[in-house]
C-alpha positions as CSV (number, residue, x, y, z in Angstrom):
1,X,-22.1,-8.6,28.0
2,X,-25.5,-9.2,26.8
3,X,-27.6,-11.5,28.8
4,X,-29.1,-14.7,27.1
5,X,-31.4,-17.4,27.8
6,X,-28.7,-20.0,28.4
7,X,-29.5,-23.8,28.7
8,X,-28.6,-26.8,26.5
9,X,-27.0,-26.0,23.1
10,X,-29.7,-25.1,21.4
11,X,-29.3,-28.4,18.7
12,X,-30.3,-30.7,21.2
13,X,-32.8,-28.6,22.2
14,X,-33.7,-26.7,18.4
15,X,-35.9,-30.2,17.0
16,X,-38.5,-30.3,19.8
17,X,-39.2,-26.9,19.9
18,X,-39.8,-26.5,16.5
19,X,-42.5,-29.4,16.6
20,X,-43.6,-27.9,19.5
21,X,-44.5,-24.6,17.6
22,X,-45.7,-26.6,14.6
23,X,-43.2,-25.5,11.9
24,X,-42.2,-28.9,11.5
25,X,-43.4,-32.4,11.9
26,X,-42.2,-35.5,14.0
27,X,-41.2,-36.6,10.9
28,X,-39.6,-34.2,9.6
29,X,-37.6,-33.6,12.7
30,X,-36.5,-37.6,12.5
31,X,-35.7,-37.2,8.4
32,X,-33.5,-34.5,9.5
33,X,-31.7,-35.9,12.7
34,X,-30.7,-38.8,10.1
35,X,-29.4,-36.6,8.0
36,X,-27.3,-35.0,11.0
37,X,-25.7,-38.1,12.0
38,X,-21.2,-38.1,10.9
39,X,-22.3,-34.2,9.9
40,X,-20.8,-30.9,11.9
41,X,-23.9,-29.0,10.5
42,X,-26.9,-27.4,12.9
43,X,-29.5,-29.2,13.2
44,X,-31.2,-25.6,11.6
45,X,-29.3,-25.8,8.7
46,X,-30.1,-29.1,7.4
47,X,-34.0,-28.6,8.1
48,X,-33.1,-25.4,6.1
49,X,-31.4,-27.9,3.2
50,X,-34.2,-30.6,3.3
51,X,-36.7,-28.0,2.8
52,X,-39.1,-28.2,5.7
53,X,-38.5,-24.5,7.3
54,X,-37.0,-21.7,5.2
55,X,-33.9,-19.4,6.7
56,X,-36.7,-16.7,7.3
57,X,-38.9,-18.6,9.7
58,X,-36.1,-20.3,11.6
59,X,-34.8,-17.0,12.1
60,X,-37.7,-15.2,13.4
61,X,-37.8,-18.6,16.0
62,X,-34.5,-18.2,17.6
63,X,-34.8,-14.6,18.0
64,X,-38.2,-15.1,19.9
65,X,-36.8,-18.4,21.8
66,X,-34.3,-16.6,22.8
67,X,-35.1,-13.4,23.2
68,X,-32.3,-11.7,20.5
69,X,-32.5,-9.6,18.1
70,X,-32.6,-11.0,14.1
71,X,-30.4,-9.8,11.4
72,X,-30.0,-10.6,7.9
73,X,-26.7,-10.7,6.4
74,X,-27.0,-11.6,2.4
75,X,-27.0,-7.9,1.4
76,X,-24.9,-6.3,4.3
77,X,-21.8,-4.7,3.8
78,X,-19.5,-4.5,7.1
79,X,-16.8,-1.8,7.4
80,X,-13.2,-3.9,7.4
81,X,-12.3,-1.7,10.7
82,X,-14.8,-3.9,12.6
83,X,-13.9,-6.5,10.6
84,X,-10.5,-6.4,12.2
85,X,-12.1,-6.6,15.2
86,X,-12.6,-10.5,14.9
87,X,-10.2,-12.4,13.2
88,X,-11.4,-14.9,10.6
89,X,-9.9,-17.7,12.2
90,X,-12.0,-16.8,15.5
91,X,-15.1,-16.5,13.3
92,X,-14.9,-19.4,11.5
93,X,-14.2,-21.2,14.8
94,X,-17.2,-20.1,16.5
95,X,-19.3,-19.0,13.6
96,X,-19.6,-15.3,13.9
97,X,-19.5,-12.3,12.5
98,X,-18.8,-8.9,13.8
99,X,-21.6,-6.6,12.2
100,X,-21.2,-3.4,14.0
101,X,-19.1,-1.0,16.3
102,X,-21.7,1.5,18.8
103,X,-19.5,3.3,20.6
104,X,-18.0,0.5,23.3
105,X,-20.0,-2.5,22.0
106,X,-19.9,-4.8,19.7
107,X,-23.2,-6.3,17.9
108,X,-22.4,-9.6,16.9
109,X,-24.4,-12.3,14.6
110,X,-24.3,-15.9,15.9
111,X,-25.5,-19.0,14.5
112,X,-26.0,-19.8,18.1
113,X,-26.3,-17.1,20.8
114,X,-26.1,-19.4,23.9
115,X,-22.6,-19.9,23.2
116,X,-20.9,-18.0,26.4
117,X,-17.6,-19.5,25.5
118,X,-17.6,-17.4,22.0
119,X,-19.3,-14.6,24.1
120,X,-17.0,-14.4,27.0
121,X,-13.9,-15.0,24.6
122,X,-14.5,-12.2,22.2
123,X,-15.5,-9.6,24.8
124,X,-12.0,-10.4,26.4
125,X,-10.5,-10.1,23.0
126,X,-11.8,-6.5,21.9
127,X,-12.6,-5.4,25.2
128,X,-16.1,-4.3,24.3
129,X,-19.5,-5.6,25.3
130,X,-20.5,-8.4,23.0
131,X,-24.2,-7.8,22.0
132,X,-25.4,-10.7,20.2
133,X,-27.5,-11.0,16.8
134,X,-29.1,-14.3,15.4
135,X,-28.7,-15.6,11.9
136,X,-28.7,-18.8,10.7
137,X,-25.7,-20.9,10.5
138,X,-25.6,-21.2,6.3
139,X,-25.9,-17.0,6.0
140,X,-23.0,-17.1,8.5
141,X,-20.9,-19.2,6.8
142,X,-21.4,-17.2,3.4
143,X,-20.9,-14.0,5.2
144,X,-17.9,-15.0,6.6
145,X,-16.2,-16.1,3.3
146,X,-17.4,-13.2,1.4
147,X,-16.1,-10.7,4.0
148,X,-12.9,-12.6,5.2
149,X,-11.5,-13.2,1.5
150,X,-8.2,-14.9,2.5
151,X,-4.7,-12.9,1.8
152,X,-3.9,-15.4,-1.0
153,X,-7.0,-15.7,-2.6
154,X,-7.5,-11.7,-2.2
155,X,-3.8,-11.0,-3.9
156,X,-4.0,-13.8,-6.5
157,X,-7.0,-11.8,-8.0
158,X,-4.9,-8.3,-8.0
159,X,-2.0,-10.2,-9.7
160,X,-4.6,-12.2,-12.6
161,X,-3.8,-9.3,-15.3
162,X,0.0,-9.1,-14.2
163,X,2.2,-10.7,-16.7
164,X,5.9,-10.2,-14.3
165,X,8.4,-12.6,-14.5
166,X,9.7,-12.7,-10.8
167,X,12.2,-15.3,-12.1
168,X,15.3,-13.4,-12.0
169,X,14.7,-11.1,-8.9
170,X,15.7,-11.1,-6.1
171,X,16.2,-8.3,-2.8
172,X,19.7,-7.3,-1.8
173,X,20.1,-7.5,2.1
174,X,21.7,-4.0,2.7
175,X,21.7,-4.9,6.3
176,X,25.0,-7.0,5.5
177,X,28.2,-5.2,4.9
178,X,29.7,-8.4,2.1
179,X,29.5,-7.4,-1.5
180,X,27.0,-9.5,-3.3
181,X,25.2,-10.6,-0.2
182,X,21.6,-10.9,-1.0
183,X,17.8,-12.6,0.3
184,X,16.1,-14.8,-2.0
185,X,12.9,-11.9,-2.9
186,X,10.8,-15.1,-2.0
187,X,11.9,-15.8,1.4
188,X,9.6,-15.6,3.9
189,X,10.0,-13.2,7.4
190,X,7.4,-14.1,9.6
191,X,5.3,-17.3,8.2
192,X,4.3,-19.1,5.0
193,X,1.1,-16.8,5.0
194,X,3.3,-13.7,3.6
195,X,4.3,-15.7,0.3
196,X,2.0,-14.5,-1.4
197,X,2.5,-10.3,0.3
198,X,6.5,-10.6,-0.6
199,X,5.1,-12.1,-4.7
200,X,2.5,-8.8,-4.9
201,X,4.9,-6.3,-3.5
202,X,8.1,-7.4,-5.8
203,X,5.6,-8.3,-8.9
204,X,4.2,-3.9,-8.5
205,X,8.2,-3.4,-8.3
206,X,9.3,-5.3,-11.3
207,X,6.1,-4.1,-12.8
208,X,7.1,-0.1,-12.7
209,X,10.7,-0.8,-13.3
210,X,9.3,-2.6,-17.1
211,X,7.2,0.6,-17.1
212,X,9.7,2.9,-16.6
213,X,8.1,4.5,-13.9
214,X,10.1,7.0,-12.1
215,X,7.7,6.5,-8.7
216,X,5.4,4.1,-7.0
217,X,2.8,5.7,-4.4
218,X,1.0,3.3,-2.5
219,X,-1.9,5.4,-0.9
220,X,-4.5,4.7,1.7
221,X,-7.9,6.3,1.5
222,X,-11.1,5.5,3.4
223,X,-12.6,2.7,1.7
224,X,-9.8,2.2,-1.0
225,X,-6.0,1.7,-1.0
226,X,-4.3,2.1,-4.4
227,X,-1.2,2.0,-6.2
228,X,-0.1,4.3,-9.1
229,X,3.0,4.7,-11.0
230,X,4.5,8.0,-12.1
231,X,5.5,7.3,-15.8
232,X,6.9,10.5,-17.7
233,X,5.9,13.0,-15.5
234,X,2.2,11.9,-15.0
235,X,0.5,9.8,-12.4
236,X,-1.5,6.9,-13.5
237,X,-3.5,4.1,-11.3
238,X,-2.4,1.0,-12.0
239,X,-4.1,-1.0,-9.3
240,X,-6.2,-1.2,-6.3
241,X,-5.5,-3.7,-4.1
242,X,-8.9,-4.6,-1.5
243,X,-8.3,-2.1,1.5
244,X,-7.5,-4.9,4.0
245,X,-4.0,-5.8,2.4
246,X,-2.9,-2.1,3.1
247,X,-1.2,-3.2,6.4
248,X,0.5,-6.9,4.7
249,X,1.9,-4.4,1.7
250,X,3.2,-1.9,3.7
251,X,4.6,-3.3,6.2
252,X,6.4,-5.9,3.2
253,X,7.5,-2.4,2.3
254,X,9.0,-1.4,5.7
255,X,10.8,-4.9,6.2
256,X,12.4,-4.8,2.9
257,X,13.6,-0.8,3.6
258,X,15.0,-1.9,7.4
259,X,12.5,0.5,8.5
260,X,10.1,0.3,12.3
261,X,7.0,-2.3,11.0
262,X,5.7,-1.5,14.3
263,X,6.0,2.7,14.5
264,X,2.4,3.9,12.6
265,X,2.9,7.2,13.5
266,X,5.8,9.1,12.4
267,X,7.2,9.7,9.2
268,X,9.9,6.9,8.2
269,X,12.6,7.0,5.4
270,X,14.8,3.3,4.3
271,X,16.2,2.5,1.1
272,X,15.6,-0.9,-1.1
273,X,18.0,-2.3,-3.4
274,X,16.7,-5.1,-5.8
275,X,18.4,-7.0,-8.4
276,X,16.7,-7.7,-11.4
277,X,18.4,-10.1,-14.4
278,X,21.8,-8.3,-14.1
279,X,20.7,-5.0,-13.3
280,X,21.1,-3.6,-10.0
281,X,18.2,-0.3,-8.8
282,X,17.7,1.4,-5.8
283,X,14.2,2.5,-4.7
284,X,14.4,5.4,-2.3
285,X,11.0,5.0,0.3
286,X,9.3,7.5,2.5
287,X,6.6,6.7,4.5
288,X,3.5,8.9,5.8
289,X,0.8,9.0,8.1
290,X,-1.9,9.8,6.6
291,X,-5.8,10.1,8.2
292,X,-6.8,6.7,6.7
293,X,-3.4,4.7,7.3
294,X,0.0,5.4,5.9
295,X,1.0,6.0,2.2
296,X,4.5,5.2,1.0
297,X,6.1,6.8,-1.9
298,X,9.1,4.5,-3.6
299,X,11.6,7.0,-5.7
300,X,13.5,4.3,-8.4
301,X,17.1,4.9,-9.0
302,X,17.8,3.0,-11.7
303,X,21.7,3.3,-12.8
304,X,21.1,1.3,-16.2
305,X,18.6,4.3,-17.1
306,X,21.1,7.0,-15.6
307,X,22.4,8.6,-19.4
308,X,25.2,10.6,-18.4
309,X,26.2,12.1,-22.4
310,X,25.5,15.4,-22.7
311,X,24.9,15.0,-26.2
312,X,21.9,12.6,-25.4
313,X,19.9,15.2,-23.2
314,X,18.5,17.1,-25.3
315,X,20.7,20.6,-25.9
316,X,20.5,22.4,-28.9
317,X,24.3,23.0,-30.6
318,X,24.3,26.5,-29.3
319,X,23.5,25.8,-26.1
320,X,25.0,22.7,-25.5
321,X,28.6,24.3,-26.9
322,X,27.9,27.0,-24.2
323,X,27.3,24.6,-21.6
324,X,30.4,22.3,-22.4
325,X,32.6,25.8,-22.6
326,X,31.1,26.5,-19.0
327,X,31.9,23.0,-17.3
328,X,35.1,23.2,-18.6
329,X,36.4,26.3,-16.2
330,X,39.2,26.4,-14.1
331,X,36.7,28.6,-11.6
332,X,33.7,30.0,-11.1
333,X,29.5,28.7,-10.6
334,X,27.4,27.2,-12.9
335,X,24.0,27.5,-11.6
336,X,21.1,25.0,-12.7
337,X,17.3,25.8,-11.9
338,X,13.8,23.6,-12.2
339,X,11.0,22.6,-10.5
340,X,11.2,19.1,-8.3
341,X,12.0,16.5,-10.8
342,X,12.7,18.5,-13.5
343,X,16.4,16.4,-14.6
344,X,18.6,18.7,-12.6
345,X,20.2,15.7,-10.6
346,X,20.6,14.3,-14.0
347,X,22.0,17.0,-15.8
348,X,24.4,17.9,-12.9
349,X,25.5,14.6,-12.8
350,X,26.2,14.3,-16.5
351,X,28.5,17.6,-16.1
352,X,30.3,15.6,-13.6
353,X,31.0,13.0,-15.6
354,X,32.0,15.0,-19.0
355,X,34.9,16.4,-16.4
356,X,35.7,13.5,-13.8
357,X,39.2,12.3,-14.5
358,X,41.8,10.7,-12.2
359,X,43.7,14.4,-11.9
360,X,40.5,16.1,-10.7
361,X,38.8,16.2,-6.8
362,X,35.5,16.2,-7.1
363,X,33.1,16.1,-4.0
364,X,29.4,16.7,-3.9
365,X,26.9,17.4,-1.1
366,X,23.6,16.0,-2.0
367,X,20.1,15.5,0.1
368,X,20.2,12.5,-0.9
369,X,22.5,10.9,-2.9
370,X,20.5,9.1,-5.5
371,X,23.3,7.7,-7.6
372,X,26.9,6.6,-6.8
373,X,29.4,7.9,-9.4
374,X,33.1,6.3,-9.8
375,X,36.0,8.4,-9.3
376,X,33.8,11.2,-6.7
377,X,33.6,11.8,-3.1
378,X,29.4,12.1,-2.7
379,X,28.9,13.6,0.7
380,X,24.7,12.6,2.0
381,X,23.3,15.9,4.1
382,X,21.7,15.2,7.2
383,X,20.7,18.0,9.3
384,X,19.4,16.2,11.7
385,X,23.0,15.9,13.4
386,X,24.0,19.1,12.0
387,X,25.7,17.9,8.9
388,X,23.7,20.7,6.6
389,X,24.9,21.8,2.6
390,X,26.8,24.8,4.7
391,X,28.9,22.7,7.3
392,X,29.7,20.2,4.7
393,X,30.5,23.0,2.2
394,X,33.1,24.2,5.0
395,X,34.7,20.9,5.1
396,X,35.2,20.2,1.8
397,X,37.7,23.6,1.5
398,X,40.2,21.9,4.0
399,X,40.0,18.8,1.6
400,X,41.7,20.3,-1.8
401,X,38.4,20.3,-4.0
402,X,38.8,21.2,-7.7
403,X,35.1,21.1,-8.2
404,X,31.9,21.5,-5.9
405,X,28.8,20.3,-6.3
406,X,26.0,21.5,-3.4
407,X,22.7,19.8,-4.3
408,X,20.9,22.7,-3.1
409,X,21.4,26.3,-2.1
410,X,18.4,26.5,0.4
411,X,19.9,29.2,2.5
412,X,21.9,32.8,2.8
413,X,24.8,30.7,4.2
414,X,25.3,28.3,2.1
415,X,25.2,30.5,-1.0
416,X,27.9,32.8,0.1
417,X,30.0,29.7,1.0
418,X,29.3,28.6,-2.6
419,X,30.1,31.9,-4.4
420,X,33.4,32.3,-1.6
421,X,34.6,28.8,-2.8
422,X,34.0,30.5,-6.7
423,X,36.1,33.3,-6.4
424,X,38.7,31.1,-5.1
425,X,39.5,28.9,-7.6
426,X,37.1,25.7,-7.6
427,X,34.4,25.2,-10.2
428,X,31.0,25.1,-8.2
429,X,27.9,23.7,-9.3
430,X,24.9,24.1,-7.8
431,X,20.7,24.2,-7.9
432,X,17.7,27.0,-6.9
433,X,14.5,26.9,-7.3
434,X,13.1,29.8,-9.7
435,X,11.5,29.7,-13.3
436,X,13.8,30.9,-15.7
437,X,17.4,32.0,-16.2
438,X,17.0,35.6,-15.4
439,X,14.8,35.3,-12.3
440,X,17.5,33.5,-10.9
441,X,19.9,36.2,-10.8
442,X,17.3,38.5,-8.8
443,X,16.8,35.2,-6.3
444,X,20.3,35.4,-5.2
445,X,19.9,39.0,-4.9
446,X,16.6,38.9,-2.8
447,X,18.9,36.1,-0.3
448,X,21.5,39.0,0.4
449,X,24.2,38.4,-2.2
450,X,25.9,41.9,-3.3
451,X,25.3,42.0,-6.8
452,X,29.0,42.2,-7.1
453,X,29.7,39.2,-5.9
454,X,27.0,37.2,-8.5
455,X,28.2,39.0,-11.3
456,X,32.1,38.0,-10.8
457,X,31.2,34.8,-9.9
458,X,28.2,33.3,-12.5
459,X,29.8,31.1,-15.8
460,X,26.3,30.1,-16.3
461,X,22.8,29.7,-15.5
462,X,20.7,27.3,-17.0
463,X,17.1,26.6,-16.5
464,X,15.5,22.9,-17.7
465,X,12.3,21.1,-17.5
466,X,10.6,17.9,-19.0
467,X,8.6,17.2,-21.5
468,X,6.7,13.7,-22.9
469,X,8.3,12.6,-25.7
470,X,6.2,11.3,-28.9
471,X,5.8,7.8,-28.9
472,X,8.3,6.4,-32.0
473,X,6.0,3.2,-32.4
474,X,2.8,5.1,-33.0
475,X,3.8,8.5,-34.2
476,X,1.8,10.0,-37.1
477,X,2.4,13.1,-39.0
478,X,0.1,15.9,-39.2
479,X,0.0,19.3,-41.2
480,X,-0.1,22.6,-39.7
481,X,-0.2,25.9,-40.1
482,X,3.2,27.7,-39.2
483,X,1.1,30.6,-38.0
484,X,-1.0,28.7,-35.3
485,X,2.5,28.5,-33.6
486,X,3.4,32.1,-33.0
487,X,0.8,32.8,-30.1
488,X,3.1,30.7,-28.7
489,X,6.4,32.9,-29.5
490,X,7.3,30.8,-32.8
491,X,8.9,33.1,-35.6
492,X,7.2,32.4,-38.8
493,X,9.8,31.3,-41.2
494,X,7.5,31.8,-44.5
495,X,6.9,28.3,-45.0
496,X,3.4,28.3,-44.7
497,X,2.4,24.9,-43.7
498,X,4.8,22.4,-41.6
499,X,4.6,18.9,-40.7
500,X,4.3,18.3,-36.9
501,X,3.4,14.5,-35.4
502,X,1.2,13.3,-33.0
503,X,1.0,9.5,-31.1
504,X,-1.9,7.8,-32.1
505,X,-1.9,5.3,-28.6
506,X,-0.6,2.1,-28.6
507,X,0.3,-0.7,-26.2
508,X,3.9,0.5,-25.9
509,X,3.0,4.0,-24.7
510,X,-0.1,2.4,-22.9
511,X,-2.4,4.0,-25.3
512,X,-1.6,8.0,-24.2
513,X,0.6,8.7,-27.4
514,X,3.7,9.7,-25.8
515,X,6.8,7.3,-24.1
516,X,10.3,9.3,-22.8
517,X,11.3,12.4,-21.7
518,X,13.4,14.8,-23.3
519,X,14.8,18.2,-21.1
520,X,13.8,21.5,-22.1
521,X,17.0,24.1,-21.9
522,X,17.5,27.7,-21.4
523,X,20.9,28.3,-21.3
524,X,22.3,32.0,-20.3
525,X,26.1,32.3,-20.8
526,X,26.9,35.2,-17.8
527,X,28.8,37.2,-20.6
528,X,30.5,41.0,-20.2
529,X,27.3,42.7,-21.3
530,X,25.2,40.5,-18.5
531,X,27.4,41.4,-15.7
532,X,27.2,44.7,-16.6
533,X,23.7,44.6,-16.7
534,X,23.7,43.0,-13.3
535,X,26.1,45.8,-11.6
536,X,23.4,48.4,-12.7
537,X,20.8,46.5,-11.0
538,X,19.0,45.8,-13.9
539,X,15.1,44.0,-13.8
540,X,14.2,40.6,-14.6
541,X,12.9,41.6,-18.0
542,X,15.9,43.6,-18.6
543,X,18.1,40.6,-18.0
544,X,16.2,38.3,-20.0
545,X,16.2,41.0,-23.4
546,X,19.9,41.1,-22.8
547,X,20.5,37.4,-23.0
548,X,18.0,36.5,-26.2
549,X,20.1,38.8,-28.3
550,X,23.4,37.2,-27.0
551,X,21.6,34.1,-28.9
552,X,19.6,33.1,-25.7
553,X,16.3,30.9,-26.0
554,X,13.7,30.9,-23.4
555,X,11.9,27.6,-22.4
556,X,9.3,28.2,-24.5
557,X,11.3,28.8,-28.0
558,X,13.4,25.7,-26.9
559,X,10.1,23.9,-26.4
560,X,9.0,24.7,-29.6
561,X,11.7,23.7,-31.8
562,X,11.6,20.5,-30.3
563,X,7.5,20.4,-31.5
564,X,9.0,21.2,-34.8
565,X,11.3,18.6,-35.3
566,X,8.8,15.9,-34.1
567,X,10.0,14.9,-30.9
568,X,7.3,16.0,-28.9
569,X,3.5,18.1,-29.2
570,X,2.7,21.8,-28.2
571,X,0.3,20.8,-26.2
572,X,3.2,19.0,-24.3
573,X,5.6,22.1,-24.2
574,X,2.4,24.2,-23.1
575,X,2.0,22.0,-20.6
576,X,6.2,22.3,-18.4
577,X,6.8,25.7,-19.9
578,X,5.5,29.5,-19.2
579,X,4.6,31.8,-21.7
């Protein structure tokens, strides 16, 4: 610790010396011990307030009286790690304010640096050398209150332009086995200080679901944390909370998922449900170490915005009576492809439900399951104990399956198990990762499938993505020329010009012109002539040429009649679908 001059406190001590350097009179000094008397302010401060010394010259005395440094702190900007350092309580007590962090010290600014007990109490506390600084007792006090912004006054101004109704919401305990047992979303875990933590978190929750955002990343960076929603397909920032509520908001986050508050370091996955009015959504949560603190990622599962009708996705009639005709097999695989949230889950799942009846066994393997469906066995994958897509592919053949859905084929195995259960009379459907229908018979190739075995087993492979729907409260129409399309792979129907639309921006679509999704298709019926083609060993491109004159339409030509008939922009279908 730093060693002081220590003696009286210096107010008892601070008038006399004063008059003894001549910066103040006898009188003066009497004026302001008057004043002093019933008051908790320094002497220094009132002579400060009557006007008879300025903060300057009463600074430059105490660090020659004592033999400390000066500092001033009106324009000084302290990083919140040190910060943390001292609590605010501890330097509002004392009056102090943690400045800086040198290696295994800690320079300090006190409105009075004789004070050992605030010395010796802090230095125990961080377990660093306390080295102290002197400013006066006023620039302390507005230093502290500017830096140590309290939780509630600090989250009251994130939440002044947020309009949520918490009224009707409230967190479902899924800790309790009961149906219908729930926590009021107000209740408060560790002390009355969180109230205002558990009102921000729930208010960004509530706030996304209204938004129909389909995630919530709360992200810690050096000197910022923010929060952005994913709405359509597209991040956008929605707030940024000051940096020092990272840890409150998180860890809200981890009590409401069940998850470790304490555990920093690894990688954590819970699950919150919350009930809103009468609706009931799941937000999946992942948390991540990052370098600057963790960032969480909340995946919403709302069943409400689940539409499982076929006829609502988005098909064309061609492909959507090829796709019903497919789903409808005794036997065989229908194989869906897309990038990461691309609809698959959706699209699978709505297949499910065209076919679920009481007569039919349906179980699924999914990583995770995102949505419960009535009538189905869903099966959750966890590898860490071994219970993979493969082994639980395995078990479901002793259980009488009609149809099989695996989430995933991720691996050699669990594709051969897939196409076995095929050829042996259940209907399979199942995911890959590749970019178009073709592409995805030379993936199961390139795994070690014979090409015999795809092309016996395949009903149907169809490819999907998801494109920004027009906005319907600010759509305008446009003219265009038919032949600016056709770069694009649009055949020119003779028309000349068409009418396309465009979103002009408005509050509902939050002033970017397009609200909804719609799916993209490219459905490829594995006919006679395919399979053939398959046999031979025949390339991508070969594939594809085969398909488009079996009526076949890529992404892109889906894409594109969708611009045409207004429900979304080619800039839009550029933007999910290859050329």
């Amino acid at each position: 610790m730093a060693q002081v001059k220590l003696g009286q406190p210096v107010n008892r001590r601070l008038g006399d010396l004063l008059v003894a350097d001549g910066l103040i009179t006898p009188d003066q000094l009497n004026k302001a011990l008057a004043e002093q008397k019933g008051s908790t302010e320094k002497l220094g401060s009132i002579l400060i307030k009557l006007g008879f010394i300025n903060e300057e010259q009463l600074i430059g005395f105490l660090s020659r009286q004592y033999g400390v440094p000066s500092i001033t702190l009106s324009q000084l900007e302290i990083d919140p790690e040190v910060l943390k350092l001292v609590p605010a309580t501890i330097a509002k007590k004392y009056e102090v304010l943690p400045v800086r962090r040198m290696g295994n010290s800690l320079a300090l600014a006190m409105a009075d640096p004789t004070n050992v007990f605030a010395l010796d109490d802090i230095s125990f506390m961080t377990n660093l050398q306390v080295l102290p600084l002197v400013a006066s007792q006023s620039a302390i006090k507005k230093a502290i209150d500017r830096n140590y912004e309290s939780k509630t006054e600090a989250i009251a101004s994130v939440m002044q332009g947020m309009s949520t109704d918490l009224s009707n919401v409230e967190v479902v305990d899924g800790s309790e086995e009961e149906v219908g047992s729930k926590v009021d979303i107000f209740e408060l875990k560790e002390s009355a200080d969180e109230a205002p933590v558990v009102k921000l978190v729930n208010m960004v929750l509530v706030d996304a679901i209204q938004k129909g955002a389909s995630d919530i990343h709360f992200e810690s960076y050096e000197k910022v944390f923010r929060i952005r929603f994913r709405i359509d397909g597209v991040l956008h920032e929605m707030l940024s909370p000051p940096k020092r509520l990272e840890s409150a908001l998180l860890s809200r986050l981890k009590i409401m998922a069940t998850l470790d508050i304490a555990e920093r370091r690894l990688p954590q996955d819970g699950r919150i449900k919350l009930r809103y009015n009468t609706r009931e959504i799941d937000f999946r949560v992942s948390t991540l170490p990052t370098i600057f603190g963790e960032k969480a990622v909340l995946r919403i599962l709302d069943k409400d915005a689940l539409r499982l009708d076929l006829t609502q996705l988005g098909f064309d009639p061609w492909s959507l009576e090829k796709f019903n005709a497919a789903i409808r097999q005794p036997y065989g695989m229908v194989l869906i492809t897309g990038p990461t949230g691309s609809g698959k889950t959706t699209t699978l799942y709505s297949a499910i439900h065209t076919i679920n009846s009481p007569d039919v066994n349906i179980m699924t393997a999914e990583d995770p399951v995102e949505y419960n469906l009535k009538g189905v066995n869903q099966v959750q994958v966890n590898e860490g104990i071994g219970r993979t897509f493969a082994a639980a592919l395995r078990s479901f053949l002793r259980q009488d399956p009609d149809v099989i859905l695996v989430g995933e084929t991720r691996d050699l195995e669990t594709a051969q198990i897939s196409i076995r259960a095929a050829l042996t009379g259940h209907l399979v459907f199942t995911t890959l990762h590749t970019n178009d229908c073709p592409s995805t018979v030379a993936r199961l190739l390139d795994m070690g499938i014979p090409s015999f075995l795809v092309a016996s087993s395949m009903l149907l492979i169809l490819a999907q993505r998801l494109g920004r729907k027009v906005c319907v409260q600010c759509k305008e129409p446009y003219e265009a020329d038919e032949e600016s399309l056709a770069p694009y792979g649009h055949v020119a129907t003779g028309a000349g010009k068409i009418q396309l639309y465009k979103g002009k921006g408005c509050p509902t679509c939050n002033f970017t012109g397009m609200k909804g999704r719609v799916a993209i298709y490219e459905v490829m019926p594995i006919t006679d002539e395919i399979r053939e083609a398959v046999l031979k060993g025949a390339q991508t491109a070969e594939l594809r040429a085969v398909a488009q004159s079996q009526g076949m339409r890529t992404l892109r030509q889906s894409g594109l009649l969708k611009v045409i008939d207004g429900t979304t922009t080619i800039e839009e279908v550029l933007r999910v679908t290859l050329s």
